[in-house]
MARTORKOL-169625 format. One record per residue (C-alpha): residue number from 1; residue in one letter; x, y, z negated. Coordinates in pm, whole numbers, plus 50000, padded with zeros to 5 digits. Each point is the difference from the previous one (the first is absolute). Example, Ala and Ser with C-alpha at 12.3 -4.5 7.8 and 13.67 -1.06 7.14 Angstrom:
[node 1; 'A'; [51230; 49550; 49220]]
[node 2; 'S'; [50137; 50344; 50066]]
//
This chain:
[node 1; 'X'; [50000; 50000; 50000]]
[node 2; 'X'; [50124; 50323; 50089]]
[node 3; 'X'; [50038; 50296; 49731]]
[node 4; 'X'; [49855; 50323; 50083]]
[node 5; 'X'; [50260; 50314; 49995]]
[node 6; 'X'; [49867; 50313; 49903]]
[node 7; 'X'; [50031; 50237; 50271]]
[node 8; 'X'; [50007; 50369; 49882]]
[node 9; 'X'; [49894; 50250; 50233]]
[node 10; 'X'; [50272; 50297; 50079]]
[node 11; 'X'; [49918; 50305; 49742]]
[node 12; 'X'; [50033; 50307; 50120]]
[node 13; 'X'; [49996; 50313; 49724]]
[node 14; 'X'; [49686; 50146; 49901]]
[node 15; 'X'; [49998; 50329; 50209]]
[node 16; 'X'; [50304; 49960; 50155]]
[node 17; 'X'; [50044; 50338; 50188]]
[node 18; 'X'; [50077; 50039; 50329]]
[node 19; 'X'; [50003; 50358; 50124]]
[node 20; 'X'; [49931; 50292; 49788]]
[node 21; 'X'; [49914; 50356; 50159]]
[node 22; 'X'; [50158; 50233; 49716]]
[node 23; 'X'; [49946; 50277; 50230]]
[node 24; 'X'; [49613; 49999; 49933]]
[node 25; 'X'; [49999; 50036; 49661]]
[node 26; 'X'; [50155; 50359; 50059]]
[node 27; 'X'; [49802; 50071; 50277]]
[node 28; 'X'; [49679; 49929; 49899]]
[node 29; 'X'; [49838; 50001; 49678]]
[node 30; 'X'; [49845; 49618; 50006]]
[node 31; 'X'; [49701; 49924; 49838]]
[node 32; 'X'; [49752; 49705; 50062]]
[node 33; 'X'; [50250; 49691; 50074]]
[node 34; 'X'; [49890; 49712; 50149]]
[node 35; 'X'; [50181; 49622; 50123]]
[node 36; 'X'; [49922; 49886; 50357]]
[node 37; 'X'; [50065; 49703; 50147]]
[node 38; 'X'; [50205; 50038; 50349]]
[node 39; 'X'; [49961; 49836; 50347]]
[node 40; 'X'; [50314; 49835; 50070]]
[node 41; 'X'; [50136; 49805; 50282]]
[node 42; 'X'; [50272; 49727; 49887]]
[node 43; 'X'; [50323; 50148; 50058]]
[node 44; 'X'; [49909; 50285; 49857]]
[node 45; 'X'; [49929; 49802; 49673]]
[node 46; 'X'; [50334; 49870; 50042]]
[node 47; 'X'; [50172; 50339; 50037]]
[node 48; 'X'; [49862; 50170; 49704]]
[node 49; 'X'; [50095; 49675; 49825]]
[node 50; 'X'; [50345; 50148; 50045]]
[node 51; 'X'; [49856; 50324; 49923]]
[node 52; 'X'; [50019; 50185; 50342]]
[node 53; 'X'; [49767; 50267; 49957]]
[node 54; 'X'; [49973; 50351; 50017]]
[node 55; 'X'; [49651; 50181; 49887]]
[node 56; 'X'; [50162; 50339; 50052]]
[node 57; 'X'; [49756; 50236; 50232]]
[node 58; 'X'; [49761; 49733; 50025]]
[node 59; 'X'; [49636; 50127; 49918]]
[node 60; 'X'; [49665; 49765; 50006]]
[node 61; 'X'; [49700; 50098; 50181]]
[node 62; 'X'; [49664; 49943; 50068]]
[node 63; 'X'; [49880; 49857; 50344]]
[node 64; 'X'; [49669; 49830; 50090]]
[node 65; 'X'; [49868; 49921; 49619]]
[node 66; 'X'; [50379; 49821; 49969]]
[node 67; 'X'; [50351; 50127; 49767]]
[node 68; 'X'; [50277; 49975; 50278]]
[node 69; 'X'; [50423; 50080; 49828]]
[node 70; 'X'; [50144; 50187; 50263]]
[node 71; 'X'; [50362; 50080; 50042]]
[node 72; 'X'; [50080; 49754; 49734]]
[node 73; 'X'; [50432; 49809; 50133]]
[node 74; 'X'; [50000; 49628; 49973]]
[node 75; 'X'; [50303; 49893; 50099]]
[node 76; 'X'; [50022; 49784; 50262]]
[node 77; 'X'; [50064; 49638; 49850]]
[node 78; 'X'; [50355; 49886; 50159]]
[node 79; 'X'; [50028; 49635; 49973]]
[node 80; 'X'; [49676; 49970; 50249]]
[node 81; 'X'; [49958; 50032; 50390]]
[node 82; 'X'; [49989; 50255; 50207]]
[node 83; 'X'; [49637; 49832; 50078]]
[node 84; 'X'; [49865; 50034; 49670]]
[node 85; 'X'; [50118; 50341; 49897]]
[node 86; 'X'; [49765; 50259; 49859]]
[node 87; 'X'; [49980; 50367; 50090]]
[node 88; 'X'; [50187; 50195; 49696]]
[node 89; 'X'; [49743; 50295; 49967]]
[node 90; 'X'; [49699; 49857; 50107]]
[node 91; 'X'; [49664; 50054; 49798]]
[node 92; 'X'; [49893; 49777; 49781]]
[node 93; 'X'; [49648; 49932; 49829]]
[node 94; 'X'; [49972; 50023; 49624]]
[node 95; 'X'; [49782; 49775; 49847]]
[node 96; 'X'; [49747; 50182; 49769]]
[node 97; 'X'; [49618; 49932; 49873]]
[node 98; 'X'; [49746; 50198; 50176]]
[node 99; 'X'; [49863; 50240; 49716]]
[node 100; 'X'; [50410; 50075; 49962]]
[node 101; 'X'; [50018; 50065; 50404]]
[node 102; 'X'; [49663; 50221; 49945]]
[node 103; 'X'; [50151; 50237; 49672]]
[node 104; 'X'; [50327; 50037; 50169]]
[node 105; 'X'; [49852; 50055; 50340]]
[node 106; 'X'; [49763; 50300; 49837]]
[node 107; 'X'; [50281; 50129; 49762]]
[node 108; 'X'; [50220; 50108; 50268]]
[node 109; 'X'; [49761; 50139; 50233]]
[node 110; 'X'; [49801; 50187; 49785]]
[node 111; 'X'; [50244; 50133; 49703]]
[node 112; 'X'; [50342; 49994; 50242]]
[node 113; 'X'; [50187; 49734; 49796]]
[node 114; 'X'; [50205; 49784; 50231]]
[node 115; 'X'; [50099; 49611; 49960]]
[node 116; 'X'; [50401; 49956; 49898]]
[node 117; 'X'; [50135; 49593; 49992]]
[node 118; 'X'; [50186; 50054; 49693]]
[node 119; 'X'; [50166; 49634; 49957]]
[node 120; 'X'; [50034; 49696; 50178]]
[node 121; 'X'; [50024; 49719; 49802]]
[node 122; 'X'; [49940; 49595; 49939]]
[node 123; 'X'; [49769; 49913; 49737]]
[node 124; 'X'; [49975; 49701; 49745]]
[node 125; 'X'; [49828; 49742; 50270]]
[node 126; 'X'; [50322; 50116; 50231]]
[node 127; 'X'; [49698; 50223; 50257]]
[node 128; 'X'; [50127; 50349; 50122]]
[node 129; 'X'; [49838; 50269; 49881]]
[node 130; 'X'; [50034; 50374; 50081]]
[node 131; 'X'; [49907; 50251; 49679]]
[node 132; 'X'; [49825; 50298; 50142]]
[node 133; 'X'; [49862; 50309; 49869]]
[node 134; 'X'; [49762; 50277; 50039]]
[node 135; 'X'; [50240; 50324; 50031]]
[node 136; 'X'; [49976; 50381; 50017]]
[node 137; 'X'; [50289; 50237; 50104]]
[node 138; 'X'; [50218; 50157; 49776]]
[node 139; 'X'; [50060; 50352; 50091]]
[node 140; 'X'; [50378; 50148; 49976]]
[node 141; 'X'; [50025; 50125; 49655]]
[node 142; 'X'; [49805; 49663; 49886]]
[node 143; 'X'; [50283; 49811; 50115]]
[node 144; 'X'; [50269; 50273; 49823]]
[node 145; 'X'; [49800; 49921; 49714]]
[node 146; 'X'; [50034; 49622; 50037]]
[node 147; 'X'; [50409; 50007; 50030]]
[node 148; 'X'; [50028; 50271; 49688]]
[node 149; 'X'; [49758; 49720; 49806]]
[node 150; 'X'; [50246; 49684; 50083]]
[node 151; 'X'; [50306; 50241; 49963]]
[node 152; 'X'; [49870; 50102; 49607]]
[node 153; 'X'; [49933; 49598; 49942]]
[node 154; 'X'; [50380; 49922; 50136]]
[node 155; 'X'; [50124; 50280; 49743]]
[node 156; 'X'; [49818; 49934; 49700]]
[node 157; 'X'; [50080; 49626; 50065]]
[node 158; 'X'; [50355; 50108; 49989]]
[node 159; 'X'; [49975; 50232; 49742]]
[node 160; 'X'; [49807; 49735; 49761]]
[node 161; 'X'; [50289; 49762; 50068]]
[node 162; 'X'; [50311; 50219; 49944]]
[node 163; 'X'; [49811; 50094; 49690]]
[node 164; 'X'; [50012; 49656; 49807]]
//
């Protein structure tokens, strides 16, 4: 009689990140955050596996009732052939629930917010997921006031350390 071997299936982290787009949070001021899933073809999968991706100037918007990520860089995934390449910037379909499609859908075109991906990332079941969020602009001074905030934090950090 045979014995049975316990096969473990490959972990991967819980919310392993992926790509982050630092550059919205001090653009924007986010506000209403929400996970998508993301239409993927299989060497993309296999690219952000090795985490080529880029979610800088990539936006989502709203065509025909759908979420579409546009401008989003998947690398193009090396190991396969030239046949079964994907396009780098295509646009890809976020996965989202209808009454979430509906409230961001009438959020940005009636009070102006806009829809920023603002990480990339594989979750606990190993599924790509894209965090995005409901954003406004931040004006000029909003974003002087944003640097002089993080610079104060950096200097009372240091000065709370040199102090012990």
């Amino acid at each position: 009689m045979a014995q049975k071997k316990d096969k473990k299936p490959a972990m991967i982290s819980v919310n392993q990140t992926v790509a982050d787009n630092r550059r919205a949070r001090f653009d924007y001021f986010l506000e209403d955050r929400f996970d998508a899933g993301i239409e993927l073809v299989g060497t993309e999968v296999k690219s952000l596996r090795l985490g080529q991706c880029s979610l800088n100037e990539s936006f989502a918007e709203h065509r025909s009732g759908e979420i579409w990520l546009i401008g989003a860089h998947i690398g193009e995934y090396m190991q396969a052939g030239p046949h079964l390449q994907h396009q780098a910037r295509r646009a890809r379909k976020l996965l989202l629930k209808k009454k979430e499609i509906n409230r961001l859908i009438g959020a940005v075109s009636r009070e102006g917010y806009t829809i920023v991906p603002v990480k990339l990332y594989f979750n606990g079941k190993g599924l790509a997921k894209v965090e995005i969020a409901l954003a406004k602009g931040k004006k000029e001074y909003d974003k002087r006031d944003t640097e002089k905030q993080r610079d104060w934090g950096r200097e009372k950090q240091r000065l709370m350390r040199n102090s012990e």
